[in-house]
mmCIF entry with sequence, helices, sheets and N, C-alpha, C, O atoms, coordinates in Angstrom:
data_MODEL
# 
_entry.id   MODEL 
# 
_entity.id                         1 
_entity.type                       polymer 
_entity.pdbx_number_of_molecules   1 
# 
_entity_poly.entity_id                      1 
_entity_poly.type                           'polypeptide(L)' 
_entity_poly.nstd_linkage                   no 
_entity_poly.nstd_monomer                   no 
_entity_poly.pdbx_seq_one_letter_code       
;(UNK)(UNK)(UNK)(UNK)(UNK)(UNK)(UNK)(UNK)(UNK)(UNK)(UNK)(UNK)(UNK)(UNK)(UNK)(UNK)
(UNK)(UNK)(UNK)(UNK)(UNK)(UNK)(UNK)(UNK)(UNK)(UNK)(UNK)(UNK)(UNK)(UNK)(UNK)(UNK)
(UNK)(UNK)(UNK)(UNK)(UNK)(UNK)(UNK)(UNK)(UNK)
;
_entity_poly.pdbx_seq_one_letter_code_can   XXXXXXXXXXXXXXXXXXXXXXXXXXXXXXXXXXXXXXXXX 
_entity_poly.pdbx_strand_id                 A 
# 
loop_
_entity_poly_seq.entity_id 
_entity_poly_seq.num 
_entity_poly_seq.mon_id 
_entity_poly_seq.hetero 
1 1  UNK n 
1 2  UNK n 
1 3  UNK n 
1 4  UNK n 
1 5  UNK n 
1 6  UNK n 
1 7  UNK n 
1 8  UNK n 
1 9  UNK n 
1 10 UNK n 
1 11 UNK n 
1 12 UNK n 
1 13 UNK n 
1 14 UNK n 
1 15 UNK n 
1 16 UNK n 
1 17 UNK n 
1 18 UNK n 
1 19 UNK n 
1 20 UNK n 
1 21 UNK n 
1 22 UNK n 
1 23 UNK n 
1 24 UNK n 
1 25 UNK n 
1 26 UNK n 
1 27 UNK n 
1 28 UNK n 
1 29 UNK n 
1 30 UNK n 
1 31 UNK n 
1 32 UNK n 
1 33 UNK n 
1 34 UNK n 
1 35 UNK n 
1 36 UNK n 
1 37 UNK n 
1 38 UNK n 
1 39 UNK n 
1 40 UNK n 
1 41 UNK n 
# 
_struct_asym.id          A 
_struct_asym.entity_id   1 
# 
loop_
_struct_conf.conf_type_id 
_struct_conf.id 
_struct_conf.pdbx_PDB_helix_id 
_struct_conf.beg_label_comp_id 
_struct_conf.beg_label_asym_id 
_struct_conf.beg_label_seq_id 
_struct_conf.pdbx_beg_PDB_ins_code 
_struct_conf.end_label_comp_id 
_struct_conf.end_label_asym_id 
_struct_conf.end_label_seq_id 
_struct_conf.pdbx_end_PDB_ins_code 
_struct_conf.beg_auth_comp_id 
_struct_conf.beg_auth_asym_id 
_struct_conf.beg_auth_seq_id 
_struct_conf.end_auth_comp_id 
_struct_conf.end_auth_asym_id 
_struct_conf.end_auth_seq_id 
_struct_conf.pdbx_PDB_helix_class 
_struct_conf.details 
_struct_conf.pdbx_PDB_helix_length 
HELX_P HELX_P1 AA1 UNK A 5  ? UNK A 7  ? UNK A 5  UNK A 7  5 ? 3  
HELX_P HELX_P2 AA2 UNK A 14 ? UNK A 37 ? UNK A 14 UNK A 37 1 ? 24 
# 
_struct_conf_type.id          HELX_P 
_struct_conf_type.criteria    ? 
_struct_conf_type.reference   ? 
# 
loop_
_atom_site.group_PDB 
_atom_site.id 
_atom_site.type_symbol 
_atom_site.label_atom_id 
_atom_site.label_alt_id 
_atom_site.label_comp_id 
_atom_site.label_asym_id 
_atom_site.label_entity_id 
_atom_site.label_seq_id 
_atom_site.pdbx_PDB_ins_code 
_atom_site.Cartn_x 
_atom_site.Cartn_y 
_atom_site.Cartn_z 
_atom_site.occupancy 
_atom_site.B_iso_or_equiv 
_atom_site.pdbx_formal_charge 
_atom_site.auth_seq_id 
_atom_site.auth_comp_id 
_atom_site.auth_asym_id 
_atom_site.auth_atom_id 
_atom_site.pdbx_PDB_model_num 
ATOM 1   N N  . UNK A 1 1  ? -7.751  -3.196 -46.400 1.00 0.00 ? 1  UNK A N  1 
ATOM 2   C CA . UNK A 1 1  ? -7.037  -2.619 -45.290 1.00 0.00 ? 1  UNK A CA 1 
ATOM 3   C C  . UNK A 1 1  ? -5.952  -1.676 -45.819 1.00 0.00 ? 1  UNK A C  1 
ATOM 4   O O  . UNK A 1 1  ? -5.451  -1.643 -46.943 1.00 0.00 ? 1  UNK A O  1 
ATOM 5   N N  . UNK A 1 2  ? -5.713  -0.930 -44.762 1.00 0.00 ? 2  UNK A N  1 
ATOM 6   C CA . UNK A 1 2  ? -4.642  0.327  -45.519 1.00 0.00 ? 2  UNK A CA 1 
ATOM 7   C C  . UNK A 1 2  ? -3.298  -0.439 -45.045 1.00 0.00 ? 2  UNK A C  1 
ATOM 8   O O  . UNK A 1 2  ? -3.022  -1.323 -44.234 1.00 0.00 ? 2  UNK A O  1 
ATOM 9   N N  . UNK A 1 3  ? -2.548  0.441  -46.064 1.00 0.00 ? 3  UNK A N  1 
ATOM 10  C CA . UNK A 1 3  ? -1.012  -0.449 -46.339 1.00 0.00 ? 3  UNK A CA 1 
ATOM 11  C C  . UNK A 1 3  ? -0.238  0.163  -45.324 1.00 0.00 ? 3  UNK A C  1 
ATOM 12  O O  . UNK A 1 3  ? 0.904   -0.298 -45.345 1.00 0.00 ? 3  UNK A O  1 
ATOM 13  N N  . UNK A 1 4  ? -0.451  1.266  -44.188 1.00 0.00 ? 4  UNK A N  1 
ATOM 14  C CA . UNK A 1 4  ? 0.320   2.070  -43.433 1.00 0.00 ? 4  UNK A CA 1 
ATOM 15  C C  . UNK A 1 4  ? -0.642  1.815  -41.774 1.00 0.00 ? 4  UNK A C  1 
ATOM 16  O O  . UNK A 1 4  ? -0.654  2.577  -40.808 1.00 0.00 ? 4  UNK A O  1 
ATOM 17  N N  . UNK A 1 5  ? -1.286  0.622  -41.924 1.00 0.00 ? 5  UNK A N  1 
ATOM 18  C CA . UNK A 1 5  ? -2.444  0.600  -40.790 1.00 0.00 ? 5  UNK A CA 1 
ATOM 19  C C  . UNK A 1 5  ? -1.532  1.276  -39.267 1.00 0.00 ? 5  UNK A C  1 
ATOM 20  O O  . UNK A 1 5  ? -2.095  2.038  -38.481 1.00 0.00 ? 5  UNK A O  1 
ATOM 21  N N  . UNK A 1 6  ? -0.111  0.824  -39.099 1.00 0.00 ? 6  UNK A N  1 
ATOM 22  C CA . UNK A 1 6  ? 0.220   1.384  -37.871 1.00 0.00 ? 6  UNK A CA 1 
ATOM 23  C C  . UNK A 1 6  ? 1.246   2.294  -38.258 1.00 0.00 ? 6  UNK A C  1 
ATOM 24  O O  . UNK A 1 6  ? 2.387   2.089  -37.846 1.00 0.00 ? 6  UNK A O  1 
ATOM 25  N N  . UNK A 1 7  ? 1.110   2.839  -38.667 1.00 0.00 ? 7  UNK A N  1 
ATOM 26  C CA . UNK A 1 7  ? 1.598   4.365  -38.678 1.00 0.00 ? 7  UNK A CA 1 
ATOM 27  C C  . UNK A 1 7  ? 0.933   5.104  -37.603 1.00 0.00 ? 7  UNK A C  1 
ATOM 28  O O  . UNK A 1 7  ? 1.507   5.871  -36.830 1.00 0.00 ? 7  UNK A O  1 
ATOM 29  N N  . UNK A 1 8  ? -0.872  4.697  -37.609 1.00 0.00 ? 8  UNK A N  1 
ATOM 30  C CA . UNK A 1 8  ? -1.847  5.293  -36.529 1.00 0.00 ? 8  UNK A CA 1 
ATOM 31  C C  . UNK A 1 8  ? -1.897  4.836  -35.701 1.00 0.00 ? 8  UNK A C  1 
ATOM 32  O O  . UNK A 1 8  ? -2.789  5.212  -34.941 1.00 0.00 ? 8  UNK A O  1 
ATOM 33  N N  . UNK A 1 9  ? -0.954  3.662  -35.230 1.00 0.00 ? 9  UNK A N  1 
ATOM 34  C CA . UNK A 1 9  ? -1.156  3.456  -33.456 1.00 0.00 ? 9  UNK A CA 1 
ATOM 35  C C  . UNK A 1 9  ? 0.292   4.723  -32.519 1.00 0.00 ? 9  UNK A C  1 
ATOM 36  O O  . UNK A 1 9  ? 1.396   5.192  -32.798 1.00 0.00 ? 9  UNK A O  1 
ATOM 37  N N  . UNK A 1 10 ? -0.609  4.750  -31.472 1.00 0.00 ? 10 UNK A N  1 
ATOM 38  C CA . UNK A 1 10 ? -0.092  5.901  -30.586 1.00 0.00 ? 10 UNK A CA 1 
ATOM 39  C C  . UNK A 1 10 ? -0.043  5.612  -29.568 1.00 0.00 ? 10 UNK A C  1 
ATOM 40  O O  . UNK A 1 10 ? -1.067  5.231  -29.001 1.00 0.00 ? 10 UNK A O  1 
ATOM 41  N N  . UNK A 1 11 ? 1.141   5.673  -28.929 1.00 0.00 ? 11 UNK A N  1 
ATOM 42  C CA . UNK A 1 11 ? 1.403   4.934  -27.189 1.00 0.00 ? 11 UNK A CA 1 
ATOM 43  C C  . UNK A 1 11 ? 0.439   6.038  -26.435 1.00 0.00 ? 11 UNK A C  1 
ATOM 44  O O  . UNK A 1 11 ? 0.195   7.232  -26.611 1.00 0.00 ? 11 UNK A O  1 
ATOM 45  N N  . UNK A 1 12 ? 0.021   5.029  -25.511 1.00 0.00 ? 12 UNK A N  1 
ATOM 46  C CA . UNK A 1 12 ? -0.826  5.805  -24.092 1.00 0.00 ? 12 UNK A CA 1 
ATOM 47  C C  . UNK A 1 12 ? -0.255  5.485  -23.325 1.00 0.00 ? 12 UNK A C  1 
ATOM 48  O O  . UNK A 1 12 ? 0.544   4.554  -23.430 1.00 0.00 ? 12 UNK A O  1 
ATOM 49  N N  . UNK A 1 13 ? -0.517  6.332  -21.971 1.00 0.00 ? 13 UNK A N  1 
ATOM 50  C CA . UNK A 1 13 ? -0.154  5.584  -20.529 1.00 0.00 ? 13 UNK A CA 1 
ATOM 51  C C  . UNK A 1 13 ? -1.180  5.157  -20.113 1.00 0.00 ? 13 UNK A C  1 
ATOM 52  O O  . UNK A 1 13 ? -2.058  5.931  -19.731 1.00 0.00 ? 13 UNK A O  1 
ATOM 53  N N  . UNK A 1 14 ? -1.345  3.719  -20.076 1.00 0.00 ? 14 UNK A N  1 
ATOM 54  C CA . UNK A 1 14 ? -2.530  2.873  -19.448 1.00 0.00 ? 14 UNK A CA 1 
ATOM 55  C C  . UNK A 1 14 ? -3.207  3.100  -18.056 1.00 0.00 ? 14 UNK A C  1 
ATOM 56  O O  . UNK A 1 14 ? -4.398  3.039  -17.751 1.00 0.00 ? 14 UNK A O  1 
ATOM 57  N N  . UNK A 1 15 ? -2.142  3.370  -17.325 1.00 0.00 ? 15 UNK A N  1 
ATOM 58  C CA . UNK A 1 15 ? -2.544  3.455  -16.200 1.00 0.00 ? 15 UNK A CA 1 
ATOM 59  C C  . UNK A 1 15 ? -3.823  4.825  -15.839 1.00 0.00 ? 15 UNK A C  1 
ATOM 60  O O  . UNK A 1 15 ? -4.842  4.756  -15.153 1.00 0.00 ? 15 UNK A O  1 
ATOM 61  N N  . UNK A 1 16 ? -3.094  6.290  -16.815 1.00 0.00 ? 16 UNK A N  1 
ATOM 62  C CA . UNK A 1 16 ? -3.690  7.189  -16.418 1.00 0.00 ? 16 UNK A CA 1 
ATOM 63  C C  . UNK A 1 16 ? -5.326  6.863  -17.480 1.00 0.00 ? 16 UNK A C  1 
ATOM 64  O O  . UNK A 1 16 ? -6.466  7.214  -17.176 1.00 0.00 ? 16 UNK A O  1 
ATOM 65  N N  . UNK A 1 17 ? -4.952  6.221  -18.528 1.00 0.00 ? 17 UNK A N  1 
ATOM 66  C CA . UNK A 1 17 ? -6.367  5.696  -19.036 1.00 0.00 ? 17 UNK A CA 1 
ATOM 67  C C  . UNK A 1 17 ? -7.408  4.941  -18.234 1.00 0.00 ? 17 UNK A C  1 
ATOM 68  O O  . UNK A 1 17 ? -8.633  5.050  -18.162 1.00 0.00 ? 17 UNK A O  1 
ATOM 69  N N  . UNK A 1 18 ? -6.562  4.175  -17.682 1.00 0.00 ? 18 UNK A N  1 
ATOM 70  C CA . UNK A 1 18 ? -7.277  3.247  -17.080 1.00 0.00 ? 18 UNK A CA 1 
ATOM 71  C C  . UNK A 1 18 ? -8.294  3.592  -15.559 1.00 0.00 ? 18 UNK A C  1 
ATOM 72  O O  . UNK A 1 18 ? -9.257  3.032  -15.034 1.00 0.00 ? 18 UNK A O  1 
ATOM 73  N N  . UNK A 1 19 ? -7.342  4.998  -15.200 1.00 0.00 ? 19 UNK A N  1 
ATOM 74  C CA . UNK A 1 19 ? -7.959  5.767  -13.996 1.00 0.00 ? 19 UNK A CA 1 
ATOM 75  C C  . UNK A 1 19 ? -9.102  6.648  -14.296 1.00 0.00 ? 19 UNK A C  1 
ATOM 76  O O  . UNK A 1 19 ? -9.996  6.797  -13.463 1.00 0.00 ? 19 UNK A O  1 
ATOM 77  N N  . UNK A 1 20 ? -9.123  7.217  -15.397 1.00 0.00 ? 20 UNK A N  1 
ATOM 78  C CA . UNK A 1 20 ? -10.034 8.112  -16.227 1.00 0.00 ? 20 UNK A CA 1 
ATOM 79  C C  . UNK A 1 20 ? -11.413 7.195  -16.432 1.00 0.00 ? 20 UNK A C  1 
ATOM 80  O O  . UNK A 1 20 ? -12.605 7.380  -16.185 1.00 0.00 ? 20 UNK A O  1 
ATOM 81  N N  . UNK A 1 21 ? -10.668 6.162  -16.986 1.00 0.00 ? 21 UNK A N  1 
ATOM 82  C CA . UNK A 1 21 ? -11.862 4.900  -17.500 1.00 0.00 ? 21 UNK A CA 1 
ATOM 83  C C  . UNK A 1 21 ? -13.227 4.716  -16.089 1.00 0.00 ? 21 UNK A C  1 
ATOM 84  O O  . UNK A 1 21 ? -14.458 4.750  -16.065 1.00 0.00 ? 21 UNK A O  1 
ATOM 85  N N  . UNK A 1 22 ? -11.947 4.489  -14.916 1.00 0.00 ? 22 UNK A N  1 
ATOM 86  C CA . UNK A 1 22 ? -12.676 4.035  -13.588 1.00 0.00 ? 22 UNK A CA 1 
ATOM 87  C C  . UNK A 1 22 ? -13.366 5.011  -13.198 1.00 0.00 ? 22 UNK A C  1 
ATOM 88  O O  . UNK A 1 22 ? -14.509 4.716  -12.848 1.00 0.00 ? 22 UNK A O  1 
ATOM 89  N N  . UNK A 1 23 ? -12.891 6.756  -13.093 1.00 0.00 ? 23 UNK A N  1 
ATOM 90  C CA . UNK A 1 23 ? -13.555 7.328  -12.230 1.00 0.00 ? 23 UNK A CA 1 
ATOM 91  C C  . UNK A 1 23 ? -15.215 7.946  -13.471 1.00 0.00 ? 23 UNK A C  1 
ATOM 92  O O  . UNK A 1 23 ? -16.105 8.694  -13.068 1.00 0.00 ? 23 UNK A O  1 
ATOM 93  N N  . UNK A 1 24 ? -15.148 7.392  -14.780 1.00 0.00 ? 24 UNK A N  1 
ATOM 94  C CA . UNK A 1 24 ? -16.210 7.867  -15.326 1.00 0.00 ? 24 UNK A CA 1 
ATOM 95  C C  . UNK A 1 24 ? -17.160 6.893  -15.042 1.00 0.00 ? 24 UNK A C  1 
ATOM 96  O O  . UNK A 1 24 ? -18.105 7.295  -14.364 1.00 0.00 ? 24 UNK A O  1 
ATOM 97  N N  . UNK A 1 25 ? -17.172 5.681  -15.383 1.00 0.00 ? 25 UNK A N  1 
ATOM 98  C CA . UNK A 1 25 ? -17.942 4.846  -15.089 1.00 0.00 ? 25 UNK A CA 1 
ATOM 99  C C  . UNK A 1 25 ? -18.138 4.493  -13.381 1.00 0.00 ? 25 UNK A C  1 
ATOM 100 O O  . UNK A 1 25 ? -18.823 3.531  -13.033 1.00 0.00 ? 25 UNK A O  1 
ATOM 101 N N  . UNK A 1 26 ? -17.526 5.294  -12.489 1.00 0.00 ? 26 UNK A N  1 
ATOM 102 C CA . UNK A 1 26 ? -18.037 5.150  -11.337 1.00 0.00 ? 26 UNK A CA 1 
ATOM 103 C C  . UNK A 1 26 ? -19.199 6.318  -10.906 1.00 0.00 ? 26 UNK A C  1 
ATOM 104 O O  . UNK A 1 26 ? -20.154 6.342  -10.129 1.00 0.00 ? 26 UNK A O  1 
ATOM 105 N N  . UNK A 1 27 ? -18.441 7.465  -12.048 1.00 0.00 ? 27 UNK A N  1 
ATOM 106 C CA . UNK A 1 27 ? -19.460 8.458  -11.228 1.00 0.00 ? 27 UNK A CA 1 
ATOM 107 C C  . UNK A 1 27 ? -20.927 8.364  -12.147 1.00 0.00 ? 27 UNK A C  1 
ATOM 108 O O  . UNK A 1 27 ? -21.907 9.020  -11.794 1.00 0.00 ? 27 UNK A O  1 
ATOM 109 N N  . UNK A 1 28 ? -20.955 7.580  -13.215 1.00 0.00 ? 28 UNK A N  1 
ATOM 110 C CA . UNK A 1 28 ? -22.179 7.530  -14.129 1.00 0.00 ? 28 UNK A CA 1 
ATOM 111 C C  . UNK A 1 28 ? -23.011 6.209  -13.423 1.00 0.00 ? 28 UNK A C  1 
ATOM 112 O O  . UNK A 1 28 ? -24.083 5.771  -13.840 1.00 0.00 ? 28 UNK A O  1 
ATOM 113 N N  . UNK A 1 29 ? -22.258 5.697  -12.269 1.00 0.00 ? 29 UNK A N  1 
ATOM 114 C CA . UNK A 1 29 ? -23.420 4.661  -11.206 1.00 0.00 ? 29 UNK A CA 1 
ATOM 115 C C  . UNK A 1 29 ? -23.450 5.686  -10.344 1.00 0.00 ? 29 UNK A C  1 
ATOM 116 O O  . UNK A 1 29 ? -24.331 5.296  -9.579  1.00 0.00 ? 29 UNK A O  1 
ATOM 117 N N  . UNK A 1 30 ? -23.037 6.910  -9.863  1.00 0.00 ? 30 UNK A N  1 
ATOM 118 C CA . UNK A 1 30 ? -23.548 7.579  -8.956  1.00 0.00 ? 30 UNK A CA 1 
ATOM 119 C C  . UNK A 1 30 ? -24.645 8.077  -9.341  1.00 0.00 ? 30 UNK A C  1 
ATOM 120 O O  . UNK A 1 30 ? -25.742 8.019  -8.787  1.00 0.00 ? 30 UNK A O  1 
ATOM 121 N N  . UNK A 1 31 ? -24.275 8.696  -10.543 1.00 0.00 ? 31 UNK A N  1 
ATOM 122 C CA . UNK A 1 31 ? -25.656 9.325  -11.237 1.00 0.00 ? 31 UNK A CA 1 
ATOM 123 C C  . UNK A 1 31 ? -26.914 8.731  -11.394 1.00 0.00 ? 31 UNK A C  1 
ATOM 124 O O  . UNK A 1 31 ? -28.004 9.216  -11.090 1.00 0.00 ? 31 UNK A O  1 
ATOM 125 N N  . UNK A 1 32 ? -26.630 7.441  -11.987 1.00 0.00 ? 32 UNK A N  1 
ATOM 126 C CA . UNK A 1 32 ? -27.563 6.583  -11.897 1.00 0.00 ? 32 UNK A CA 1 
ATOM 127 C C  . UNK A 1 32 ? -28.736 5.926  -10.948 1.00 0.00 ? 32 UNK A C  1 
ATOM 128 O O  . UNK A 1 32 ? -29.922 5.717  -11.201 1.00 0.00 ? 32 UNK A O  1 
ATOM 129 N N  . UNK A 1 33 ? -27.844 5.640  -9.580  1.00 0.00 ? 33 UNK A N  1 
ATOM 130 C CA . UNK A 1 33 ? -28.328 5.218  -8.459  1.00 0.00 ? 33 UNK A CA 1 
ATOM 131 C C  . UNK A 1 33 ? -29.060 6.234  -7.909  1.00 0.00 ? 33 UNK A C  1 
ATOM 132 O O  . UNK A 1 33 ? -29.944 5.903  -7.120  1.00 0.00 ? 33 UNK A O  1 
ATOM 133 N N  . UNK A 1 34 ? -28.842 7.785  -8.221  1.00 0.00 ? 34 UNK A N  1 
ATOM 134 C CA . UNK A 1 34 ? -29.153 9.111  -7.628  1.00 0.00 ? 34 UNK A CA 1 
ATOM 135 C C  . UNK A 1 34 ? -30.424 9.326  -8.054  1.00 0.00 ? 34 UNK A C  1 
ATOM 136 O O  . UNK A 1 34 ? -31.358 9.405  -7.256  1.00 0.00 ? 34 UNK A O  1 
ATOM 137 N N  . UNK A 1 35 ? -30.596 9.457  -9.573  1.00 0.00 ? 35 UNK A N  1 
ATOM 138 C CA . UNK A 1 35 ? -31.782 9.183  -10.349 1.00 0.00 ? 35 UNK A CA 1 
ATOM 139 C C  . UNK A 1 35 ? -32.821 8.153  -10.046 1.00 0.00 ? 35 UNK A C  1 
ATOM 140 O O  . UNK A 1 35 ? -33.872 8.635  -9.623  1.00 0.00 ? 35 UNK A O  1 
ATOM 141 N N  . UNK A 1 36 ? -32.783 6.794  -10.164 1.00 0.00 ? 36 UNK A N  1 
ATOM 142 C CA . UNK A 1 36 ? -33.095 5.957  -9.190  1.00 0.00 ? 36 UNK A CA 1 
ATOM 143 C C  . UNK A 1 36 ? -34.182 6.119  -7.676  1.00 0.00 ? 36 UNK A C  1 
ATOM 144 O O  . UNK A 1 36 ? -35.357 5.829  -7.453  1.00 0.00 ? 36 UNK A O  1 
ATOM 145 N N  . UNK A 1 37 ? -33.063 6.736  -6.852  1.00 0.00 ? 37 UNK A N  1 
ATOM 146 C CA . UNK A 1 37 ? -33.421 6.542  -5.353  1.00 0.00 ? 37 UNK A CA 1 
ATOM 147 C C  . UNK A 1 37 ? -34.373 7.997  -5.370  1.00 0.00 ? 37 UNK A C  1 
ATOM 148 O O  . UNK A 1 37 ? -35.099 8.121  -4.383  1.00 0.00 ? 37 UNK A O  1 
ATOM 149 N N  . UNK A 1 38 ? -34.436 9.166  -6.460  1.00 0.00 ? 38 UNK A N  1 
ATOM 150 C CA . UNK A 1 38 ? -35.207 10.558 -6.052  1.00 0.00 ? 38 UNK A CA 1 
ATOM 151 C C  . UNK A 1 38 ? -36.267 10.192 -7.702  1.00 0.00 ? 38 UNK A C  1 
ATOM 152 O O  . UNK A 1 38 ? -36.657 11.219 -8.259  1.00 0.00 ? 38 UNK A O  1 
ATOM 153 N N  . UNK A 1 39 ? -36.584 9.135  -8.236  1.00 0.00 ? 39 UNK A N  1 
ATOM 154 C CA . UNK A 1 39 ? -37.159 9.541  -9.306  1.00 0.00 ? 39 UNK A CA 1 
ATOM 155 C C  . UNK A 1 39 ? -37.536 9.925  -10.104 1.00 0.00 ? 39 UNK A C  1 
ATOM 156 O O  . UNK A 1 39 ? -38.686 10.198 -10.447 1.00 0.00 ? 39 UNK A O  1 
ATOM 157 N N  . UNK A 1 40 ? -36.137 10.055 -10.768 1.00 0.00 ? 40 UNK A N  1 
ATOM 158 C CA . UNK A 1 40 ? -35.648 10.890 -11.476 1.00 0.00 ? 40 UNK A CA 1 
ATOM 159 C C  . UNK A 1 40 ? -36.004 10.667 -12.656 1.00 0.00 ? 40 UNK A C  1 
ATOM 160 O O  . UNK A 1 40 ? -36.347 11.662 -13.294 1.00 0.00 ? 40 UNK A O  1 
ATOM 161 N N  . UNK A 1 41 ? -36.045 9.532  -13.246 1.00 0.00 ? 41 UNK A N  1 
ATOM 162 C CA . UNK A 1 41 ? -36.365 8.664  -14.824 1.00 0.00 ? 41 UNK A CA 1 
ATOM 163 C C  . UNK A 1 41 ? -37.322 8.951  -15.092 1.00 0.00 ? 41 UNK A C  1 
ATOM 164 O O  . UNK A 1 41 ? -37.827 8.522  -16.129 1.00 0.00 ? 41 UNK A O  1 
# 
């Protein structure tokens, strides 16, 4: 392990991560379900 391991941690704002997080994985079940329902696969 490196001797400076957190030197590389870097504050986020969780929240705006956490909104980013939600709206990708919501719109990749839109996509999904879209593909799906027109036969798409």
């Amino acid at each position: 392990m490196e001797p400076n391991v957190f030197d590389k941690v870097h504050e986020i704002d969780l929240k705006k991560t956490m909104e980013k997080s939600y709206i990708d994985y919501a719109m990749s079940v839109i996509a999904a379900r879209r593909c799906l329902m027109y036969g798409m696969v």
